[in-house]
C-alpha positions in Angstrom: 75.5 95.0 105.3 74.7 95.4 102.1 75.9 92.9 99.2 78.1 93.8 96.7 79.1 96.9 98.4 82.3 99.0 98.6 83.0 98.2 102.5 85.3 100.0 104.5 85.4 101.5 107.8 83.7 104.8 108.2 85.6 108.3 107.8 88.3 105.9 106.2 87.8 107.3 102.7 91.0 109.4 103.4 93.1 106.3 104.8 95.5 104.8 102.5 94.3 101.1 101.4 96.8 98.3 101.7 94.5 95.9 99.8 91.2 97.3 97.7 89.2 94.7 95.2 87.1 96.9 92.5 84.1 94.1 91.1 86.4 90.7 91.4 85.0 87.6 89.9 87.2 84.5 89.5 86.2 81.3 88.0 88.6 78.5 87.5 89.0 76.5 84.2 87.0 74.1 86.0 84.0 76.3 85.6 84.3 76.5 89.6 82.9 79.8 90.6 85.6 80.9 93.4 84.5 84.4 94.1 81.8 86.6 92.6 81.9 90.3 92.6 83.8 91.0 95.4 84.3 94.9 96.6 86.5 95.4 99.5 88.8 97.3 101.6 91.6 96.9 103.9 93.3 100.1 105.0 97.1 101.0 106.5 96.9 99.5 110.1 93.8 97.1 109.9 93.8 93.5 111.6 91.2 91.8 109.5 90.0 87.6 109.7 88.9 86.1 107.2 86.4 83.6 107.6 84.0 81.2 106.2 83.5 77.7 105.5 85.2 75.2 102.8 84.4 76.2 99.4 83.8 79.8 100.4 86.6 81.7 98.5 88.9 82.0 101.4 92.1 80.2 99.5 91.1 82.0 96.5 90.8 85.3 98.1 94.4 85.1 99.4 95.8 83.8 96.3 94.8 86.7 94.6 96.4 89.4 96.5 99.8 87.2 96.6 99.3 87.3 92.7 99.1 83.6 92.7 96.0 83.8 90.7 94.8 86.2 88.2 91.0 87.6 88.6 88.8 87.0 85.6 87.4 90.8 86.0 87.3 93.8 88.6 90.3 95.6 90.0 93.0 94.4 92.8 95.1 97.1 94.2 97.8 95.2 96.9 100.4 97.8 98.4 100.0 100.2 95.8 100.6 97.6 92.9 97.8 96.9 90.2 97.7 93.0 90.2 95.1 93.5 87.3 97.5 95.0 85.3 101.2 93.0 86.5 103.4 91.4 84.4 104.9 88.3 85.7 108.5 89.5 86.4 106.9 92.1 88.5 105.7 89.4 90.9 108.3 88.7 92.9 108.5 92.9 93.8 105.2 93.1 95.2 105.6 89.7 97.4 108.8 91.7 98.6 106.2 93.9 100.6 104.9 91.3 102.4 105.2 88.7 104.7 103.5 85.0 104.5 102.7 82.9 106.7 101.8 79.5 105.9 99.5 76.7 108.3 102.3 74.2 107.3 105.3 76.2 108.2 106.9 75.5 105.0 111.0 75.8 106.9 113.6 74.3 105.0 114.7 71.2 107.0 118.8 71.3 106.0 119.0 74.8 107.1 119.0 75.9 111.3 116.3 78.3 112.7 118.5 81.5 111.7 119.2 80.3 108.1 115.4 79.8 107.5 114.8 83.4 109.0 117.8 84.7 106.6 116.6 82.9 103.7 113.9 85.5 102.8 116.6 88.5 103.2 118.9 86.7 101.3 116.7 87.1 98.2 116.3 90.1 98.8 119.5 90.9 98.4 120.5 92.2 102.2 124.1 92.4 103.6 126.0 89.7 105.8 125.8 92.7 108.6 122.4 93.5 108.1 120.8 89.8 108.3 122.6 89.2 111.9 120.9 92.2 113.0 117.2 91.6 111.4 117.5 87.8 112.0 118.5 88.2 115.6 115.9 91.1 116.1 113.2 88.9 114.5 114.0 85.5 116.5 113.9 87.8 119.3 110.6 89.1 119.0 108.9 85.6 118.8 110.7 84.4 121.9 113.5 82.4 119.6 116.4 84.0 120.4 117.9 80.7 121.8 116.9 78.5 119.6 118.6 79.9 116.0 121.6 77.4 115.9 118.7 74.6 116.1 117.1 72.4 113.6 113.5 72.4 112.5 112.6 68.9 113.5 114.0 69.6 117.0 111.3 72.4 117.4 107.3 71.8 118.4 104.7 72.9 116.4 104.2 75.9 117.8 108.2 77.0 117.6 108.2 76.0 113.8 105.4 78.3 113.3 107.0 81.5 115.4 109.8 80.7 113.0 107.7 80.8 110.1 106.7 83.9 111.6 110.0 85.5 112.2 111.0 85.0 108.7 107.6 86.8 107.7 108.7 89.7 109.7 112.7 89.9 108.8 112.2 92.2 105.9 109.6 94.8 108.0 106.6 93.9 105.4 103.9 96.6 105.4 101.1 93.5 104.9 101.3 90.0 106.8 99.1 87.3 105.3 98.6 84.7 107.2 96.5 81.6 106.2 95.5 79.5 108.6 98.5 79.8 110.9 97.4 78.0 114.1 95.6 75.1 111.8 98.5 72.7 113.0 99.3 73.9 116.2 97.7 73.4 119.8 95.1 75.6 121.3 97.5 77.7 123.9 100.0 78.0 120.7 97.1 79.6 118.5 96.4 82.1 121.1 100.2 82.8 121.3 100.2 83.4 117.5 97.4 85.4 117.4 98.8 88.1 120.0 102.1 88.0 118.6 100.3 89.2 115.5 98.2 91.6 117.4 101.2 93.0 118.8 102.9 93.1 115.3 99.6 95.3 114.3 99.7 97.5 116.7 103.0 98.7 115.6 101.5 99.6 112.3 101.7 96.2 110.3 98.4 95.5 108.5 97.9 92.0 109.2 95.3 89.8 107.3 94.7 86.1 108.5 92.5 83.6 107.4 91.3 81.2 110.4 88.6 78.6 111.0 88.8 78.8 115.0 85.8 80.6 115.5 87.5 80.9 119.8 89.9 83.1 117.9 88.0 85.4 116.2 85.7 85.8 119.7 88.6 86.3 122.0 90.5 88.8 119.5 88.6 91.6 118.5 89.5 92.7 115.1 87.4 93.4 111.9 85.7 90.0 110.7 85.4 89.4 107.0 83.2 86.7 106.6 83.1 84.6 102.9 79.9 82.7 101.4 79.7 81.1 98.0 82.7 83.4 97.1 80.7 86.9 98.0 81.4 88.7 101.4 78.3 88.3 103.2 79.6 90.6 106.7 81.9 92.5 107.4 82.4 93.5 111.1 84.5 96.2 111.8 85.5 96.9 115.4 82.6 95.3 116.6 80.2 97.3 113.8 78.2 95.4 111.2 78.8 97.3 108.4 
């Protein structure tokens, strides 16, 4: 692969990008260089890890396209919003279109399994009617349809986490970002994430997840972005150095 350039599957100049960054640099106050020209993108449909090792630009990657940080220069395009250009109020739209998952779950310990789930379509403004459904729907789809009337510290690891993942996917996101979800969890658990995310893809979800279990990224074999010194240095795309 070349550096620096514009990387995306091939034939998928026609395909409609979720996430695209034009030339982004981004360098803290610090004077930490986090990421240095960075062209990429991620199409409708794609399952993409994102690798590399501390210090890389992973955190700072996915910070950007959940408009947590601003780039210094280039171009971010994140479902169809110009991050580059956003005002702050718009922020909480485009984080509407997604759904995050976090390594340390991040539930809300006063409130039961289906009350974290119906948090995120309570600010979103859903109906009473509507959250039973989704919520139920969601729990379902993890294998935590039994558990909703339960507390968070009465759950495993691994269940806290398919909660946080249920509550990712009550509000049918078009993007899942997931950063390091299987960083607190057991082996068997990461693989159980991982293909409950695969399956989640292959209904059309563009899911991007940031993971340093190198097992993972063997046994599942989606596109590999891998980060260096804050510049993509490969870029494997179904099994294709690009």
């Amino acid at each position: 692969m070349t550096e620096n350039q514009n990387i995306m599957p091939q034939g998928a100049e026609n395909e409609k990008p979720v996430i695209e960054f034009k030339g982004v640099s981004k360098t803290y106050p610090s004077g930490t260089h986090a990421l240095d020209d960075v062209n990429i993108r991620i199409n409708q449909g794609e399952f993409a890890f994102v690798v590399g090792s501390s210090g890389a630009g992973k955190s700072t990657f996915m910070k950007l396209i959940m408009r947590e940080e601003k780039a210094n220069t280039g171009v971010i395009t994140v479902n169809g919003f110009n991050l580059t250009k956003m005002r702050r109020k718009s922020i909480p739209m485009l984080r509407r279109t997604m759904g995050i998952v976090f390594q340390d779950f991040r539930l809300i310990p006063k409130m039961n399994v289906f009350d974290n789930v119906a948090f995120a379509m309570h600010v979103v403004g859903a109906d009473k009617r509507t959250i039973r459904k989704e919520v139920s729907k969601a729990l379902s789809k993890v294998g935590l349809g039994e558990k909703a009337r339960s507390m968070p510290n009465e759950l495993s690891g691994g269940e806290q986490q398919r909660v946080g993942l249920a509550r990712a996917l009550v509000n049918s996101p078009d993007l899942i970002i997931a950063d390091e979800p299987t960083g607190n969890v057991d082996p068997n658990m990461s693989y159980e994430i991982v293909s409950l995310l695969t399956e989640i893809n292959k209904k059309g979800t563009t899911v991007l997840m940031v993971t340093h279990d190198h097992n993972l990224v063997r046994d599942f074999k989606h596109r590999v972005i891998m980060l260096d010194s804050g510049r993509i240095v490969a870029d494997n795309i179904g099994g294709v150095e690009q």
